[in-house]
C-alpha positions as YAML, in Angstrom:
chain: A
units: angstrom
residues:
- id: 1
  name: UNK
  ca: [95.75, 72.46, 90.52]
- id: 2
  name: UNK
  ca: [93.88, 74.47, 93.09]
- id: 3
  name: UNK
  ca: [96.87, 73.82, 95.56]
- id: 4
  name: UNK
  ca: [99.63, 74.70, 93.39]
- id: 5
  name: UNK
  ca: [97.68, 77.93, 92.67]
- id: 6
  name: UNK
  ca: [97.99, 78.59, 96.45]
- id: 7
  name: UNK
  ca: [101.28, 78.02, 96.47]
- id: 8
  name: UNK
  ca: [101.84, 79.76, 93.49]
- id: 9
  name: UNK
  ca: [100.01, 82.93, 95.44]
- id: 10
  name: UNK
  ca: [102.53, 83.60, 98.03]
- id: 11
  name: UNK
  ca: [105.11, 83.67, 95.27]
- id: 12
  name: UNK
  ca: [104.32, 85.79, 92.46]
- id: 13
  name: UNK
  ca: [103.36, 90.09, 92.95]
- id: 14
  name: UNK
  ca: [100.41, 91.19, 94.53]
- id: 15
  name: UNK
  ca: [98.06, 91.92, 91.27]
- id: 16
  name: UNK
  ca: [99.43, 88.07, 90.64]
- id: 17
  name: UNK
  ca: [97.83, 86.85, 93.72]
- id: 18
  name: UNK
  ca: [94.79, 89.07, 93.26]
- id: 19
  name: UNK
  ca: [94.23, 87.39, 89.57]
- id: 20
  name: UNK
  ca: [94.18, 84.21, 91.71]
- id: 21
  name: UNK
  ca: [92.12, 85.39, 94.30]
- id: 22
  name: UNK
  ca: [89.44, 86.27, 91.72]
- id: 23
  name: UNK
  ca: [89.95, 83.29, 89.39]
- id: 24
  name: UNK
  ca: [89.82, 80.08, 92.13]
- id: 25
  name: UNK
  ca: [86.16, 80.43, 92.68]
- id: 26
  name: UNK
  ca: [85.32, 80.37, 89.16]
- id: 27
  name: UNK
  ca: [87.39, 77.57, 88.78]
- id: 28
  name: UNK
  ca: [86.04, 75.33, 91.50]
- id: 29
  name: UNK
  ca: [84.00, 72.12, 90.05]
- id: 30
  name: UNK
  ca: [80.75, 73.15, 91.51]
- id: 31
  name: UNK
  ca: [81.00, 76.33, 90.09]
- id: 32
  name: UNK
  ca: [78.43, 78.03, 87.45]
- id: 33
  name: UNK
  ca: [79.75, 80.29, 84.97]
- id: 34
  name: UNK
  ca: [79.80, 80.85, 81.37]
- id: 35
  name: UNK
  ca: [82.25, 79.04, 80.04]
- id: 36
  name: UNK
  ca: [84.00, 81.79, 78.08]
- id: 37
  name: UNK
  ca: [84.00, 83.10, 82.15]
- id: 38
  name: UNK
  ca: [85.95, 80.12, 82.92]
- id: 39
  name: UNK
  ca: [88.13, 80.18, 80.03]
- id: 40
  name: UNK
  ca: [89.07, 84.20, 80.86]
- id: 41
  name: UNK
  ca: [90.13, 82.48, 83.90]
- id: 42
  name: UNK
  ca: [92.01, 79.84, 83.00]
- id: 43
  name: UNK
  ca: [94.25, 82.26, 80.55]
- id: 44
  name: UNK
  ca: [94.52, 84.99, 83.43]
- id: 45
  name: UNK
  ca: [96.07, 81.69, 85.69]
- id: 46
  name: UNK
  ca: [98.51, 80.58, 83.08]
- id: 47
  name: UNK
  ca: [99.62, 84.43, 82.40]
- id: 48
  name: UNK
  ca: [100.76, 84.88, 85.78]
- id: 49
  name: UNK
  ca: [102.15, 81.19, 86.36]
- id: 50
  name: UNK
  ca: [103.97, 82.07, 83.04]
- id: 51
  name: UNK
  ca: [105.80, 84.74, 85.14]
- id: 52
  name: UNK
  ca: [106.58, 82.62, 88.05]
- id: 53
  name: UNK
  ca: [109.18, 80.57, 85.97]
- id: 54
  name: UNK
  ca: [109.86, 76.89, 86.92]
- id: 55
  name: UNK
  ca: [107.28, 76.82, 89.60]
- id: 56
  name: UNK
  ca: [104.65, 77.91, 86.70]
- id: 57
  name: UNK
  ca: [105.47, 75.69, 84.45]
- id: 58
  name: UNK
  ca: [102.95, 72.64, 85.91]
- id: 59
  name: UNK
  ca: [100.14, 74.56, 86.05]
- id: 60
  name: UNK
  ca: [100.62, 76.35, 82.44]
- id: 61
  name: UNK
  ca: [100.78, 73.24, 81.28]
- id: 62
  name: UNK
  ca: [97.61, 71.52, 83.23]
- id: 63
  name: UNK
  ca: [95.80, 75.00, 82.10]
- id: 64
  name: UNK
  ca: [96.81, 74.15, 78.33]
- id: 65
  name: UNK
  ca: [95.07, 70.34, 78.56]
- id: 66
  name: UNK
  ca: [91.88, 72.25, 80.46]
- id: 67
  name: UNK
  ca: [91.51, 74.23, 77.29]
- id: 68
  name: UNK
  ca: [92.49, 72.16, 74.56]
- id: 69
  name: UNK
  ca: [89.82, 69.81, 76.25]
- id: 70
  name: UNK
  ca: [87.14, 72.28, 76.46]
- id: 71
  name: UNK
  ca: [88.70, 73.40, 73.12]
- id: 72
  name: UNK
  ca: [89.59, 76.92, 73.65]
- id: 73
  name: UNK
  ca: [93.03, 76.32, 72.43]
...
């Protein structure tokens, strides 16, 4: 997912690729957070792929299995 997130970067607006910037670190496996943190993160990913029409559409739908497995959704 992390690659199609930097993909996705260079094609939606720049507050979409800032969300991104801000949300890949919490996302990486090693990383530490809370896991509502994580969660935040995961929604504010599949908000802006949501925006980015067909080339969203994988990674709103990998983010939706992340959360129904850590059951946020």
């Amino acid at each position: 997912m992390t690659t199609q997130l930097r993909h996705l970067r260079g094609e939606v607006s720049p507050l979409g690729a800032q969300t991104i910037d801000e949300s890949l670190p919490v996302l990486a496996p090693d990383a530490v957070v809370q896991p509502q943190v994580r969660t935040r993160a995961l929604m504010a990913i599949a908000g802006v792929a949501a925006t980015a029409g067909a080339l969203g559409v994988p990674i709103v739908e990998a983010v939706n299995g992340i959360l129904q497995l850590l059951g946020a959704q």
